[in-house]
N, C-alpha and C positions, 0 to 999 in steps of 0.2 A: 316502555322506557328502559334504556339501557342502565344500569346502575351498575354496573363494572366499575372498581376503581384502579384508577390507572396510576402505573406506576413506572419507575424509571431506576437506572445504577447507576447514581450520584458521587462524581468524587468530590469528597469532603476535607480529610487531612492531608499534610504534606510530610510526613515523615519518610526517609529514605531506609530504605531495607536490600539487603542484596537477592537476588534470584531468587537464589538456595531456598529463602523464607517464601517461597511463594504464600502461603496462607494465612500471610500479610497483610496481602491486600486486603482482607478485611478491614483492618487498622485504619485504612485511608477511601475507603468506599460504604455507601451505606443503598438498600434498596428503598427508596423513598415514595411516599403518594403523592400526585402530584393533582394537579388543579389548572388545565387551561385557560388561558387569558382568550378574551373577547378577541375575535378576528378586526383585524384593520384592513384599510383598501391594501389592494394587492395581495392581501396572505391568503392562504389555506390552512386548514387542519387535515392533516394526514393521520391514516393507522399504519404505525409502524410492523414491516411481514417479518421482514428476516435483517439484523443487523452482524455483520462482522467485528469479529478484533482487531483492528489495527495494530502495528509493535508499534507507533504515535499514544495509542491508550494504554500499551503495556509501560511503556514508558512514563507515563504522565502517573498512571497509578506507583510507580516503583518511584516516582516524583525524583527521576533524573535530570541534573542539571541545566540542560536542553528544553523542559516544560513544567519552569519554573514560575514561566510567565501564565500558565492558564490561573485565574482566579476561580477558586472553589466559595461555595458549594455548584458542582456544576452535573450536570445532565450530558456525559461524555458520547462521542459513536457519531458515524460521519460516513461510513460504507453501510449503506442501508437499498433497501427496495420499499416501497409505500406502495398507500394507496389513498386517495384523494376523498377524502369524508364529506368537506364542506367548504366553502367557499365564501369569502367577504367579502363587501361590498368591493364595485368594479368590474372593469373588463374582462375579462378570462380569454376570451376568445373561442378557440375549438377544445378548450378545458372541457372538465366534466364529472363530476360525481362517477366515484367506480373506476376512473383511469387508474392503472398502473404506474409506476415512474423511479425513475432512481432521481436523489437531491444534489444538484451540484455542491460538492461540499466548500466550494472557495467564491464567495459572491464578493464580486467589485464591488466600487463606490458608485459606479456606471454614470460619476459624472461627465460632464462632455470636455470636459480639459485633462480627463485622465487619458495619458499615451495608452497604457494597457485595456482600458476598458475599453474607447473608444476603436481597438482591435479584436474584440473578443474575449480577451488573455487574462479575463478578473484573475486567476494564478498568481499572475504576477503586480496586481492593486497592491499599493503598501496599503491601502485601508480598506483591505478586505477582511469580510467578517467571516472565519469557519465556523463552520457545522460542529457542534458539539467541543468546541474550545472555547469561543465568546459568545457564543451563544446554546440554551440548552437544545440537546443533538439526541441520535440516532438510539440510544440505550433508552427513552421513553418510550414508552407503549402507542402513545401520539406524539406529535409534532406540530407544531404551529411554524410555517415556514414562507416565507416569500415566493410567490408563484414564480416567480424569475430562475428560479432554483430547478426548477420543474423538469429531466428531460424524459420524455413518453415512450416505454416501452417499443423496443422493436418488437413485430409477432412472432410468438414461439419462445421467448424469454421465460423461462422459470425462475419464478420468485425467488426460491431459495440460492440458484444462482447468480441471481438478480444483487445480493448483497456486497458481489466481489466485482463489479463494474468500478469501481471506483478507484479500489487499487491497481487493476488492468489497465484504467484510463491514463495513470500515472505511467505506466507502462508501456502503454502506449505513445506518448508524447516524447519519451527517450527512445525509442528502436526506432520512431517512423519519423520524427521530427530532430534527433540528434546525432543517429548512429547510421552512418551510407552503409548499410550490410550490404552486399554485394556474396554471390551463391561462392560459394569455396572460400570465404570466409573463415578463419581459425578468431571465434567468439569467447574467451571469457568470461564466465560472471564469477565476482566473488560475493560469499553469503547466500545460505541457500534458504531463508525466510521465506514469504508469499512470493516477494515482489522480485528476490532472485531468480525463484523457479519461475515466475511468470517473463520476465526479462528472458530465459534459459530457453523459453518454449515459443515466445514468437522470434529471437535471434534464429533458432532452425529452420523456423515457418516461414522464413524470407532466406532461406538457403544458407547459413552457416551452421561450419559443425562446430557446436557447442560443447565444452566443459564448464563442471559448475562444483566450487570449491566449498569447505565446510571443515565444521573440527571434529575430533573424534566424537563429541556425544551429537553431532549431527546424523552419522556412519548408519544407525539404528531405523531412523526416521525420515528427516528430510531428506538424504542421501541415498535412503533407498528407494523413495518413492520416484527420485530422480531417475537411478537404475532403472527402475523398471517402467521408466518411459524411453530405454535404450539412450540416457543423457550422461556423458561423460564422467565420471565423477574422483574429486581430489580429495583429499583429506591432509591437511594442512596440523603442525604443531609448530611449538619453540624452537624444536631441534632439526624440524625440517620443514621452513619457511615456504612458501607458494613457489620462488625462482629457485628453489634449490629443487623442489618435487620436478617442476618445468627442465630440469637441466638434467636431470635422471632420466628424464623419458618418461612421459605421460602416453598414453597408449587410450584409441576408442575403441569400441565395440568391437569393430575388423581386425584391431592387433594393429592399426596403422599410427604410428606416433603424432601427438598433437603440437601443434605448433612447429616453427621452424629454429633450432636452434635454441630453443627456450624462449622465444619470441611469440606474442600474438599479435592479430591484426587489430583486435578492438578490447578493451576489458570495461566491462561493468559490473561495479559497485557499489553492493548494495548490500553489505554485511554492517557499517555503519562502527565499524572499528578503526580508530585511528593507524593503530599500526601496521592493519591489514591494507591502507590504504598506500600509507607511507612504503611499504614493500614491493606492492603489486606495482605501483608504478615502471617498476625494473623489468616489466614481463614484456612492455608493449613496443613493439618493432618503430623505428624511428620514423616521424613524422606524423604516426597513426592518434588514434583517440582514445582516452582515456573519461567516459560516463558515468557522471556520478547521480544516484539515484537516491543514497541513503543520505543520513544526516548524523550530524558528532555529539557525543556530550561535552568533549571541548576540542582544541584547537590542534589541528594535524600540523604535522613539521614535516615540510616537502623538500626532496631535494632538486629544487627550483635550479642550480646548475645543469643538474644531468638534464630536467625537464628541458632547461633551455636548450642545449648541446643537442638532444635527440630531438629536436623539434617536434616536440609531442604534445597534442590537441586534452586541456581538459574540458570536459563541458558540465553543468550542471543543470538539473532536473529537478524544476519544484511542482508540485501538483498536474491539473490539468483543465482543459477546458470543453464547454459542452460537444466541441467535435471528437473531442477524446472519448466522453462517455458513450456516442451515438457508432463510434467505431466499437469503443469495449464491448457493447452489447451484442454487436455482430459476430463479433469473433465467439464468444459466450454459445450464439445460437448457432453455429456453422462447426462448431468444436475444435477450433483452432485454439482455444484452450481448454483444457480437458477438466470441468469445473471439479466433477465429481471425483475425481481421483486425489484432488487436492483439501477437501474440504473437511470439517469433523462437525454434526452439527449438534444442538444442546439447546434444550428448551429455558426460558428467560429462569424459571424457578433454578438452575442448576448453574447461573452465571458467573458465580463467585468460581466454581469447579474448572469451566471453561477459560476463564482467567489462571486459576494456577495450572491449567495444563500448557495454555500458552506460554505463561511465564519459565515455566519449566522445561520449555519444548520440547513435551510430549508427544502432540502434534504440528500439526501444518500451520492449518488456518482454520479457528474456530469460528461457525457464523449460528447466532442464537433465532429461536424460534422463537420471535417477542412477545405474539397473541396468539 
């Protein structure tokens, strides 16, 4: 008999705290035991391998204006790898005890009058239920989840890489579903968090030469881990704005200048800063696109004249869907994204640490060893 008790990192409080206090987050998370409920038709119980950090759970822990709406006490974590323990009553099909899987983190309502469902696109269900937001997620040790959720390991998947499928799928659905790169390309990304540098690194893999912008206490960390994947890199302040760096000359690796003019063909955004938004729109050559990836704590003030005058495309990117995951895991296993260069990992007992080093962005992207 297994008598392991299982446990999970539950956000509890809502108090707001800035960055700087990373060790804070205690304050508003606690590590709790937890107690599975009876399976119902359709669900599984999964063991949770490897969950990542999201900045969605950085956020929610900093309890930013933005994820307001999760109701605590909650069981957070939604970029996960599993594995299939048990099964309730019902069909499964080619399921199985011991499969591998990453969980879709955004499940529709999958009724038959919903436009999105009835395409695939639960993403975009207004009554979809996430992973570790409305329901408890990916920071327990098990999971009780809807088989629907389920998508099956491609072969050669490492578990531990296995955890960043989810953020790549999101990524996936803005470069292949929003952004025509086309090879000679001058790419943009602003924000060089996971999901810029992962934005950073299939914008190149479909032929554009990519810069990827950040502030000075990026310079250290995110920005050099860019360097030294030979990926363009800006360093942005007060005194000199993104279009002001672009109009000095931004230079790649060749010594060859980027952009045209101070102009690029495509920018995405995924720093999740209003003002970095409000800015960058000035970079992007007229008619082109403008991809937004990240999400605000409140409300951006666009200059919707010039947008209109330059006839400039914005498009927006929320989540993704299981053809996203079944692409992320390919790319994961082919090395089209280079998991291990970006990852820092940390066993479940040290989770509180790997939260203030996210918070603090110490590293990249933390993904915890949960069993």
């Amino acid at each position: 008999m297994n008598n392991k008790i299982i446990k999970g990192f539950s956000l509890h409080g809502s108090e707001r705290f800035h960055p700087g206090e990373a060790e804070a987050v205690k304050r508003n998370t606690f590590i709790v035991e937890m107690e599975m409920p009876e399976l119902k038709e359709g669900e599984i119980l999964a063991e949770t391998l490897y969950t990542a950090i999201c900045e969605s759970d950085v956020n929610a822990t900093l309890c930013k204006p933005n994820f307001d709406w999760i109701q605590r006490p909650k069981v957070i974590g939604h970029e996960c790898s599993a594995k299939i323990l048990k099964f309730g009553p019902g069909n499964y099909g080619s399921l199985k005890v011991g499969d591998l899987f990453n969980p879709v983190a955004q499940l529709g309502c999958r009724k038959k009058d919903c436009p999105a469902c009835r395409s695939g696109k639960w993403n975009l269900c207004p009554d979809k239920v996430i992973l570790g937001y409305h329901k408890n997620g990916a920071f327990g040790q098990q999971m009780v989840l809807e088989s629907d959720r389920v998508v099956p390991f491609t072969g050669g998947l490492n578990p531990e890489f296995g955890a960043i499928v989810e953020p790549l799928s999101v990524v996936v659905n803005a470069i292949y579903s929003k952004c025509d790169i086309k090879p000679g390309m001058d790419v943009l990304v602003t924000g060089c968090g996971i999901m810029g540098l992962m934005a950073a690194e299939l914008a190149r893999a479909a032929g554009a030469r990519v810069a990827i912008a950040g502030i000075e206490q990026d310079r250290n960390v995110r920005l050099k881990a860019a360097r030294k994947r030979n990926i363009t890199t800006v360093v942005v302040s007060p005194e000199k704005n993104l279009l002001t760096r672009l109009n000095e000359g931004v230079r790649d690796g060749q010594g060859l200048l980027f952009g045209t003019k101070g102009k690029v063909d495509l920018l995405i955004e995924c720093s999740g800063v209003p003002q970095a938004l409000a800015e960058a729109i000035y970079t992007v050559k007229p008619e082109h696109d403008v991809c937004l990836i990240a999400t605000y704590p409140n409300d951006v003030e666009l200059d919707m004249t010039y947008i209109t005058r330059q006839s400039l495309n914005i498009k927006g990117v929320t989540g993704s869907h299981r053809e996203h995951f079944m692409i992320a895991q390919k790319l994961l296993v082919q090395g089209a994204f280079p998991a291990a260069h970006y990852i820092n990992l940390y066993d479940f007992n040290h989770i509180n640490e790997a939260f203030a080093d996210s918070i603090q962005t110490k590293i990249i992207k933390a993904v915890i060893k949960m069993n």
